[in-house]
N, CA, C and O atoms as a GROMACS GRO file, in nm:
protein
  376
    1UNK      N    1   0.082  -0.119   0.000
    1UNK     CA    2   0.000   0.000   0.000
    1UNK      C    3   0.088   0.126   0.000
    1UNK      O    4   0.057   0.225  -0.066
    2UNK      N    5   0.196   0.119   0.075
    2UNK     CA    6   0.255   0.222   0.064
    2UNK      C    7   0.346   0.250  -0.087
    2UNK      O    8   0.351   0.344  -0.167
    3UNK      N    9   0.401   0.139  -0.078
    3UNK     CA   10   0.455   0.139  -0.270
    3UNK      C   11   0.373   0.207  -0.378
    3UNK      O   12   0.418   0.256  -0.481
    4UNK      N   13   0.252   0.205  -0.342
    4UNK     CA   14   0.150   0.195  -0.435
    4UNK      C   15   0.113   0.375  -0.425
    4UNK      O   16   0.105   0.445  -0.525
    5UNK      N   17   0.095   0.422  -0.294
    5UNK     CA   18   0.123   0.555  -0.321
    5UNK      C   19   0.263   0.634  -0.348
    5UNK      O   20   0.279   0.745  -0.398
    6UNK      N   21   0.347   0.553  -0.305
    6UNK     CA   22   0.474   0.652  -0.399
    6UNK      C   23   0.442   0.601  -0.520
    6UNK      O   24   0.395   0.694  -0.586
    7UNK      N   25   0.443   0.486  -0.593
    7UNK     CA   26   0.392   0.513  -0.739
    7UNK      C   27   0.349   0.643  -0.770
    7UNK      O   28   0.403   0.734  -0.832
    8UNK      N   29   0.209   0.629  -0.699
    8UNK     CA   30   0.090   0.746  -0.787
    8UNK      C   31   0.143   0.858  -0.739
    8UNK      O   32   0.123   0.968  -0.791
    9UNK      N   33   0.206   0.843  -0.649
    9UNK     CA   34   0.240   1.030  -0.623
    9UNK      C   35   0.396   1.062  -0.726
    9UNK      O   36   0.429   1.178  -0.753
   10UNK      N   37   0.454   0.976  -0.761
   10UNK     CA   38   0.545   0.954  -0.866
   10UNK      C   39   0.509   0.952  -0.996
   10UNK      O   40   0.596   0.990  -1.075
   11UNK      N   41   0.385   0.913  -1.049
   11UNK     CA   42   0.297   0.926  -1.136
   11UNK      C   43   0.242   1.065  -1.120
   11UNK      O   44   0.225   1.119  -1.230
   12UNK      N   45   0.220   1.114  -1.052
   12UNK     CA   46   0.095   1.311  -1.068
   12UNK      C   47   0.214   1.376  -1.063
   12UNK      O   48   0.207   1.495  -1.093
   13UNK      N   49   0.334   1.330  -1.031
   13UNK     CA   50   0.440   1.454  -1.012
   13UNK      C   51   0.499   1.451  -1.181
   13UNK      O   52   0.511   1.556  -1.244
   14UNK      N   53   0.530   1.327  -1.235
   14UNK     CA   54   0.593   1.313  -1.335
   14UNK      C   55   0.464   1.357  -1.449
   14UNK      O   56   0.519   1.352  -1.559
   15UNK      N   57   0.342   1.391  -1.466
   15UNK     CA   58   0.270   1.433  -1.473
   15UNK      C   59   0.286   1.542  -1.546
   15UNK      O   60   0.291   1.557  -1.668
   16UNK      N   61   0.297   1.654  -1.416
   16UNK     CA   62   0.219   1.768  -1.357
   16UNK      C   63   0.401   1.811  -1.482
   16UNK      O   64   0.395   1.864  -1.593
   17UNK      N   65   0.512   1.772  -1.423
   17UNK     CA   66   0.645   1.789  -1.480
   17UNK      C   67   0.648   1.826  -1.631
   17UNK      O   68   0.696   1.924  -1.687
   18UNK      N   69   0.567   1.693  -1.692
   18UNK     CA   70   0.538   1.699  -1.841
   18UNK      C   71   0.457   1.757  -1.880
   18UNK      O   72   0.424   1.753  -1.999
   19UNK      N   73   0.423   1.800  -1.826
   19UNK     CA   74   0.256   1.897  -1.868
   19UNK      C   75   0.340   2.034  -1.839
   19UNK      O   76   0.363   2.093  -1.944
   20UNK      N   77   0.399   2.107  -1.706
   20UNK     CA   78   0.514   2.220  -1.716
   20UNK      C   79   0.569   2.237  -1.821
   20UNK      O   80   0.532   2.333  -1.887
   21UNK      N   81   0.665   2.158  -1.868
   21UNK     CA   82   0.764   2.117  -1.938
   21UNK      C   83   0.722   2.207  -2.109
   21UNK      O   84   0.768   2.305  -2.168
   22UNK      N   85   0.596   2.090  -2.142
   22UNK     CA   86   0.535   2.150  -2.259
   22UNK      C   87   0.462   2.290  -2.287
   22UNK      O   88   0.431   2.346  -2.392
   23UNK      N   89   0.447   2.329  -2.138
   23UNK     CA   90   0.430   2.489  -2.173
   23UNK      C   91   0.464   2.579  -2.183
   23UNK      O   92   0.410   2.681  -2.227
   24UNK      N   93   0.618   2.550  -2.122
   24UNK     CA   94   0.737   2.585  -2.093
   24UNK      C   95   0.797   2.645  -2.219
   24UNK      O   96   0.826   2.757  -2.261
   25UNK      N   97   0.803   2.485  -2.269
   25UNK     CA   98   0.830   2.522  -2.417
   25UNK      C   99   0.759   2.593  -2.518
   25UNK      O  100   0.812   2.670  -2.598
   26UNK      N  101   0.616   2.559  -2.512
   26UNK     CA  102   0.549   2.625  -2.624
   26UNK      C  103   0.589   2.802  -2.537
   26UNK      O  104   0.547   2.887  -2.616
   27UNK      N  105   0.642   2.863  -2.430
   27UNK     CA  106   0.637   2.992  -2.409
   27UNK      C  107   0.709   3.040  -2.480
   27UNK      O  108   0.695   3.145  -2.541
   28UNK      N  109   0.855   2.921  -2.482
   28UNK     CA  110   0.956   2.928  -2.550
   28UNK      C  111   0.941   2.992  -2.660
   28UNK      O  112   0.946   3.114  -2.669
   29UNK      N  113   0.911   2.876  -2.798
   29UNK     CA  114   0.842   2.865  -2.896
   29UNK      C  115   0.792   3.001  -2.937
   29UNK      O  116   0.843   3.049  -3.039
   30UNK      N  117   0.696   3.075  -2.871
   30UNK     CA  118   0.643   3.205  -2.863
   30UNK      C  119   0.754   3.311  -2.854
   30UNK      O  120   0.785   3.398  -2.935
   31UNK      N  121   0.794   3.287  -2.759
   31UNK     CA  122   0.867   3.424  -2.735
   31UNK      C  123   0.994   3.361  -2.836
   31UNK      O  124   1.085   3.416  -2.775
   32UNK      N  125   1.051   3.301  -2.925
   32UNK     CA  126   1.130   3.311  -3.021
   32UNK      C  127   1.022   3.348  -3.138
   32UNK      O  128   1.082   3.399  -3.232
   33UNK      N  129   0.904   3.339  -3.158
   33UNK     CA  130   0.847   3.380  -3.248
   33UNK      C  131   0.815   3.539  -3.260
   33UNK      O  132   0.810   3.609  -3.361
   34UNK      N  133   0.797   3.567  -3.150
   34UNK     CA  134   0.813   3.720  -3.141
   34UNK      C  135   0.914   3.799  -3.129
   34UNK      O  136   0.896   3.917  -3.162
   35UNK      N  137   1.058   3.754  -3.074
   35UNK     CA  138   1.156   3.785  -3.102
   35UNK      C  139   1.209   3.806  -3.266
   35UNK      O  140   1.287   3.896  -3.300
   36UNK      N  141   1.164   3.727  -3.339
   36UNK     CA  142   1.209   3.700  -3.507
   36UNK      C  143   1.081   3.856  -3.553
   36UNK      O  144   1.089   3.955  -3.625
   37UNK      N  145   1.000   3.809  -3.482
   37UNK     CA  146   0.905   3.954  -3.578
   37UNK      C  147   0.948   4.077  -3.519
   37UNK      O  148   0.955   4.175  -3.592
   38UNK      N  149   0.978   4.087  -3.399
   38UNK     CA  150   1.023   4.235  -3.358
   38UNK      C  151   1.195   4.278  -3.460
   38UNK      O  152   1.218   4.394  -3.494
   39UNK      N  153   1.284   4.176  -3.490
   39UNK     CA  154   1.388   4.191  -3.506
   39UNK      C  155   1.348   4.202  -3.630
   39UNK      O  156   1.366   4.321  -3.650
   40UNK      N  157   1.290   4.140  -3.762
   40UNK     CA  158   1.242   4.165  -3.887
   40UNK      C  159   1.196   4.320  -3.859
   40UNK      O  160   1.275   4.401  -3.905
   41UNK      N  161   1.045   4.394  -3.769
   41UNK     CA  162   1.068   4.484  -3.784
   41UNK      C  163   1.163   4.607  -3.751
   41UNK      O  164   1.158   4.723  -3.792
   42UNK      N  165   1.237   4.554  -3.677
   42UNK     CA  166   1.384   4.662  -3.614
   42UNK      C  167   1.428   4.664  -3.756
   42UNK      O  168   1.416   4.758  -3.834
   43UNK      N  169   1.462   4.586  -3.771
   43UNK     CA  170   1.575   4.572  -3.899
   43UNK      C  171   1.521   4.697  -4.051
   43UNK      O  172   1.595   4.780  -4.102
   44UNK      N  173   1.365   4.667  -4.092
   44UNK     CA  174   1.297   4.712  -4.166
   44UNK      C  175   1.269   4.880  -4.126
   44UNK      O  176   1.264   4.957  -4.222
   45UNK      N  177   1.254   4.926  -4.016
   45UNK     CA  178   1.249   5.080  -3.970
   45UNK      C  179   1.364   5.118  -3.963
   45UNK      O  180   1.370   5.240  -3.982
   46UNK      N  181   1.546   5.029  -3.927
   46UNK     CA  182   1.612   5.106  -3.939
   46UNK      C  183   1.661   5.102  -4.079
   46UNK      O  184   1.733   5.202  -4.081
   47UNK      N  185   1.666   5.055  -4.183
   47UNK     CA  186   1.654   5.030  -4.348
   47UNK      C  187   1.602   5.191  -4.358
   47UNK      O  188   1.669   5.287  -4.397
   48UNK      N  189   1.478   5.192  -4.316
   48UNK     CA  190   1.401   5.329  -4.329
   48UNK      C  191   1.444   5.447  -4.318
   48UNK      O  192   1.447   5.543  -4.395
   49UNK      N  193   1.488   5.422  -4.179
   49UNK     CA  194   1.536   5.590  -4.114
   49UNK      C  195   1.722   5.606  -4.208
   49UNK      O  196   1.788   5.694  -4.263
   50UNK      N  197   1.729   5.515  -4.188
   50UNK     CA  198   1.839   5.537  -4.253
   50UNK      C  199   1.885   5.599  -4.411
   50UNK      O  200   1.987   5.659  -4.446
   51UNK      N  201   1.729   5.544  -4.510
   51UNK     CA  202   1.735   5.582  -4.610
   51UNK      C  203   1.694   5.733  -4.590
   51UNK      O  204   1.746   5.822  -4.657
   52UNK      N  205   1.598   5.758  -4.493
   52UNK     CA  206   1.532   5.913  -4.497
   52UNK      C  207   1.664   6.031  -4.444
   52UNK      O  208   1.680   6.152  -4.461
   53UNK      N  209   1.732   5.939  -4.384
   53UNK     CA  210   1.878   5.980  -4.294
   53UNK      C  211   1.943   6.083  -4.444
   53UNK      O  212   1.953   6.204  -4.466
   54UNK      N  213   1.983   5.926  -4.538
   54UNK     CA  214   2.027   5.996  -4.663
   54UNK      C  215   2.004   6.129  -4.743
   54UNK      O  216   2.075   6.222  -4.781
   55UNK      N  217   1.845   6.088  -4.753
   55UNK     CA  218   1.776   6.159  -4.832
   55UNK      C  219   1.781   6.278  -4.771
   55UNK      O  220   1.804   6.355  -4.865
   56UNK      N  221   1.774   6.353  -4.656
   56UNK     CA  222   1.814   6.455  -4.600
   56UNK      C  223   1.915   6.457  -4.576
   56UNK      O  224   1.919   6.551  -4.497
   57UNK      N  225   2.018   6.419  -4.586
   57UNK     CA  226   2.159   6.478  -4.551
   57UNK      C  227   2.205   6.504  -4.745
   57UNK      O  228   2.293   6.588  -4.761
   58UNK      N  229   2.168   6.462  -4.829
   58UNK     CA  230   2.143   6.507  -4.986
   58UNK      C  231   2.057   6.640  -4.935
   58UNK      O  232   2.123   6.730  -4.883
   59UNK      N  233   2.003   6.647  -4.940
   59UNK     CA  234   1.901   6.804  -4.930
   59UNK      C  235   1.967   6.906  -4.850
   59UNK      O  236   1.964   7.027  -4.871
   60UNK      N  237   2.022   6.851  -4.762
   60UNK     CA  238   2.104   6.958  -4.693
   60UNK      C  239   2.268   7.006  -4.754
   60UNK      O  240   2.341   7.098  -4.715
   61UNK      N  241   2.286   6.919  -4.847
   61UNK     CA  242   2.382   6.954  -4.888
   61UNK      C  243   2.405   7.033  -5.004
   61UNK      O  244   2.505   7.097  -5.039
   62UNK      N  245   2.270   7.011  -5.069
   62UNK     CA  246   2.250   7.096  -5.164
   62UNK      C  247   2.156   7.224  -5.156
   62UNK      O  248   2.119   7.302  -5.243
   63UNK      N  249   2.129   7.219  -5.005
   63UNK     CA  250   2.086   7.372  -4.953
   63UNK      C  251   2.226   7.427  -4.906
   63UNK      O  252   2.230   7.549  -4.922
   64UNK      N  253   2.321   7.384  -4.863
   64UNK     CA  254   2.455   7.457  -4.843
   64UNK      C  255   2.508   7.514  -4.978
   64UNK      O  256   2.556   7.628  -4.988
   65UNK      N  257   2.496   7.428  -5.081
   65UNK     CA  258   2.549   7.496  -5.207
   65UNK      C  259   2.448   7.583  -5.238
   65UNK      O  260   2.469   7.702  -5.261
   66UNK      N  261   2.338   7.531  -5.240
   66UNK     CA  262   2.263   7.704  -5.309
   66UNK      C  263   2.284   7.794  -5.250
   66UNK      O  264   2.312   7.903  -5.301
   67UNK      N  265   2.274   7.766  -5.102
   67UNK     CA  266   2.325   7.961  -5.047
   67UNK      C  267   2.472   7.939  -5.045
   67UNK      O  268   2.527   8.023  -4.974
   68UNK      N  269   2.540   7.870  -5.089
   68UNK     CA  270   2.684   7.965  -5.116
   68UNK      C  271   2.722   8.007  -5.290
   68UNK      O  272   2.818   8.048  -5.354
   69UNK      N  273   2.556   7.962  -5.318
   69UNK     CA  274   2.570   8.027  -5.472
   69UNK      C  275   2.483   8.158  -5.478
   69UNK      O  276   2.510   8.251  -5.555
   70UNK      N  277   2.361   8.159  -5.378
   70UNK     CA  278   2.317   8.256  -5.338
   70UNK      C  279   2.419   8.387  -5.284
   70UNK      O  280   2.429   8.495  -5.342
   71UNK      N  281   2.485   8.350  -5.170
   71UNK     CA  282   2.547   8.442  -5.108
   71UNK      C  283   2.635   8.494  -5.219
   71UNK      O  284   2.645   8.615  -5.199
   72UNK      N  285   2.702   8.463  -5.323
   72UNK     CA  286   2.794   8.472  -5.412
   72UNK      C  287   2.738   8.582  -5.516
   72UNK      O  288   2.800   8.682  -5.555
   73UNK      N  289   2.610   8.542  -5.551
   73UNK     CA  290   2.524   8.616  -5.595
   73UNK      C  291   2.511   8.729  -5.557
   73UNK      O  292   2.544   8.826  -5.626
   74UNK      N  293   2.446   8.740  -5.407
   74UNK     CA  294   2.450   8.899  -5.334
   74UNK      C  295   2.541   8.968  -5.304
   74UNK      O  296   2.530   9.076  -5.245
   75UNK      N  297   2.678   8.897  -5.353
   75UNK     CA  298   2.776   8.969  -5.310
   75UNK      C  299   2.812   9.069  -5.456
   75UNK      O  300   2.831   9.190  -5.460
   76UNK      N  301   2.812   8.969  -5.568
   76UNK     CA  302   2.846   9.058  -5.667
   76UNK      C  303   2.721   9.188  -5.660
   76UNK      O  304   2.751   9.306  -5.638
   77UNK      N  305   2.615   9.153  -5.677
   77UNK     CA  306   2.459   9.224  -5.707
   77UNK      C  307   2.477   9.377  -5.580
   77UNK      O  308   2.421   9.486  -5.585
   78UNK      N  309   2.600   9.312  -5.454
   78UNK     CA  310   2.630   9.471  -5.377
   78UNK      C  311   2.701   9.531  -5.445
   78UNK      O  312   2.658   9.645  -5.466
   79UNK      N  313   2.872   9.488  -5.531
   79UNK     CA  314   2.959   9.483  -5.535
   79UNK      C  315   2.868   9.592  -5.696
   79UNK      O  316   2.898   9.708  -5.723
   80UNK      N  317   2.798   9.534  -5.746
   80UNK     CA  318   2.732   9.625  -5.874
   80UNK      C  319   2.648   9.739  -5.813
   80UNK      O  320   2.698   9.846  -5.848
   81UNK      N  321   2.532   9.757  -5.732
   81UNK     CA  322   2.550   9.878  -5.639
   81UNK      C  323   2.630   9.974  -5.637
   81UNK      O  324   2.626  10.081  -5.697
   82UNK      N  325   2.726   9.916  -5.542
   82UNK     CA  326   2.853  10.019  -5.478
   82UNK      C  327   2.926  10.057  -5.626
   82UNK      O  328   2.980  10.167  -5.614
   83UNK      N  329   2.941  10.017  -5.724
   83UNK     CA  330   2.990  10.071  -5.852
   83UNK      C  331   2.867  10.158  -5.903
   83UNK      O  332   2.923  10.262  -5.940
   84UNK      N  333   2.731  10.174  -5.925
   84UNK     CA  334   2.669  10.244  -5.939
   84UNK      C  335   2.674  10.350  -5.880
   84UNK      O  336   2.672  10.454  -5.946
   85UNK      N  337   2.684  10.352  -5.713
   85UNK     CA  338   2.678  10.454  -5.642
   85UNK      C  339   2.796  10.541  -5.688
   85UNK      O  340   2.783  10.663  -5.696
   86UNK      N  341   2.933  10.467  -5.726
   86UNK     CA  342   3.069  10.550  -5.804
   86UNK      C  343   3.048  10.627  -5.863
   86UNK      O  344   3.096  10.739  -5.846
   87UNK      N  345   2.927  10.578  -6.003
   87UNK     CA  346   2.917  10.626  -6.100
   87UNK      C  347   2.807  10.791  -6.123
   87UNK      O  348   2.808  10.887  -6.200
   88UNK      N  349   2.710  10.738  -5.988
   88UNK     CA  350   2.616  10.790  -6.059
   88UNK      C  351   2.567  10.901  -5.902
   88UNK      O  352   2.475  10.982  -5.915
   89UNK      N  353   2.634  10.890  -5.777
   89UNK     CA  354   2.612  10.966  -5.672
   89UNK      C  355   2.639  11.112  -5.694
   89UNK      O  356   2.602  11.195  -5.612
   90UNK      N  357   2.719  11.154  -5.831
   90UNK     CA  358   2.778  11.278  -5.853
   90UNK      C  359   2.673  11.371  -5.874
   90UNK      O  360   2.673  11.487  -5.832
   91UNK      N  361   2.535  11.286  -5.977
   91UNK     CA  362   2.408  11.350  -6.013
   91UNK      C  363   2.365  11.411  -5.872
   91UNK      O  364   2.357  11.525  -5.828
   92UNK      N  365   2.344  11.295  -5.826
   92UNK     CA  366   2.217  11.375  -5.673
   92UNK      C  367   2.301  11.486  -5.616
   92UNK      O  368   2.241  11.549  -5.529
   93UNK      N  369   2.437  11.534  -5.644
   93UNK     CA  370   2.499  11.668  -5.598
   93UNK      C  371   2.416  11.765  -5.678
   93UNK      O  372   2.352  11.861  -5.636
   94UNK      N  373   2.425  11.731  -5.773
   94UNK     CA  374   2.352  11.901  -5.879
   94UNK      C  375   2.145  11.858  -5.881
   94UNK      O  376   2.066  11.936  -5.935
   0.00000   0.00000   0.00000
Protein backbone atom coordinates (compact mmCIF):
# COMPACT_ATOMS: atom_id res chain seq x y z
CA UNK A 1 0.00 0.00 0.00
CA UNK A 2 2.55 2.22 0.64
CA UNK A 3 4.56 1.39 -2.70
CA UNK A 4 1.50 1.95 -4.35
CA UNK A 5 1.23 5.55 -3.21
CA UNK A 6 4.74 6.52 -3.99
CA UNK A 7 3.92 5.13 -7.39
CA UNK A 8 0.90 7.46 -7.87
CA UNK A 9 2.40 10.30 -6.23
CA UNK A 10 5.45 9.54 -8.66
CA UNK A 11 2.97 9.26 -11.37
CA UNK A 12 0.95 13.11 -10.68
CA UNK A 13 4.40 14.54 -10.12
CA UNK A 14 5.93 13.13 -13.35
CA UNK A 15 2.70 14.33 -14.73
CA UNK A 16 2.19 17.69 -13.57
CA UNK A 17 6.45 17.89 -14.80
CA UNK A 18 5.38 16.99 -18.41
CA UNK A 19 2.56 18.97 -18.68
CA UNK A 20 5.14 22.20 -17.16
CA UNK A 21 7.64 21.17 -19.38
CA UNK A 22 5.35 21.50 -22.59
CA UNK A 23 4.30 24.89 -21.73
CA UNK A 24 7.37 25.85 -20.93
CA UNK A 25 8.30 25.22 -24.17
CA UNK A 26 5.49 26.25 -26.24
CA UNK A 27 6.37 29.92 -24.09
CA UNK A 28 9.56 29.28 -25.50
CA UNK A 29 8.42 28.65 -28.96
CA UNK A 30 6.43 32.05 -28.63
CA UNK A 31 8.67 34.24 -27.35
CA UNK A 32 11.30 33.11 -30.21
CA UNK A 33 8.48 33.80 -32.48
CA UNK A 34 8.13 37.20 -31.41
CA UNK A 35 11.56 37.85 -31.02
CA UNK A 36 12.09 37.00 -35.07
CA UNK A 37 9.05 39.54 -35.78
CA UNK A 38 10.23 42.35 -33.58
CA UNK A 39 13.88 41.91 -35.06
CA UNK A 40 12.42 41.65 -38.87
CA UNK A 41 10.68 44.84 -37.84
CA UNK A 42 13.84 46.62 -36.14
CA UNK A 43 15.75 45.72 -38.99
CA UNK A 44 12.97 47.12 -41.66
CA UNK A 45 12.49 50.80 -39.70
CA UNK A 46 16.12 51.06 -39.39
CA UNK A 47 16.54 50.30 -43.48
CA UNK A 48 14.01 53.29 -43.29
CA UNK A 49 15.36 55.90 -41.14
CA UNK A 50 18.39 55.37 -42.53
CA UNK A 51 17.35 55.82 -46.10
CA UNK A 52 15.32 59.13 -44.97
CA UNK A 53 18.78 59.80 -42.94
CA UNK A 54 20.27 59.96 -46.63
CA UNK A 55 17.76 61.59 -48.32
CA UNK A 56 18.14 64.55 -46.00
CA UNK A 57 21.59 64.78 -45.51
CA UNK A 58 21.43 65.07 -49.86
CA UNK A 59 19.01 68.04 -49.30
CA UNK A 60 21.04 69.58 -46.93
CA UNK A 61 23.82 69.54 -48.88
CA UNK A 62 22.50 70.96 -51.64
CA UNK A 63 20.86 73.72 -49.53
CA UNK A 64 24.55 74.57 -48.43
CA UNK A 65 25.49 74.96 -52.07
CA UNK A 66 22.63 77.04 -53.09
CA UNK A 67 23.25 79.61 -50.47
CA UNK A 68 26.84 79.65 -51.16
CA UNK A 69 25.70 80.27 -54.72
CA UNK A 70 23.17 82.56 -53.38
CA UNK A 71 25.47 84.42 -51.08
CA UNK A 72 27.94 84.72 -54.11
CA UNK A 73 25.24 86.16 -55.95
CA UNK A 74 24.50 88.99 -53.34
CA UNK A 75 27.76 89.69 -53.10
CA UNK A 76 28.46 90.58 -56.67
CA UNK A 77 24.59 92.24 -57.07
CA UNK A 78 26.30 94.71 -53.77
CA UNK A 79 29.59 94.83 -55.35
CA UNK A 80 27.32 96.26 -58.74
CA UNK A 81 25.50 98.78 -56.39
CA UNK A 82 28.53 100.19 -54.78
CA UNK A 83 29.90 100.71 -58.52
CA UNK A 84 26.69 102.44 -59.39
CA UNK A 85 26.78 104.54 -56.41
CA UNK A 86 30.69 105.50 -58.04
CA UNK A 87 29.17 106.26 -61.00
CA UNK A 88 26.16 107.90 -60.59
CA UNK A 89 26.12 109.66 -56.72
CA UNK A 90 27.78 112.78 -58.53
CA UNK A 91 24.08 113.50 -60.13
CA UNK A 92 22.17 113.75 -56.73
CA UNK A 93 24.99 116.68 -55.98
CA UNK A 94 23.52 119.01 -58.79
Amino acid sequence: AMIDMLVRDLDKEMTVAEAEEKNAQQDYEELMKDSAEKRTADSKSLSEKQSAKADTQAMLEKHHDDKASTEKELAATMEFIQSLHAECDFILKY
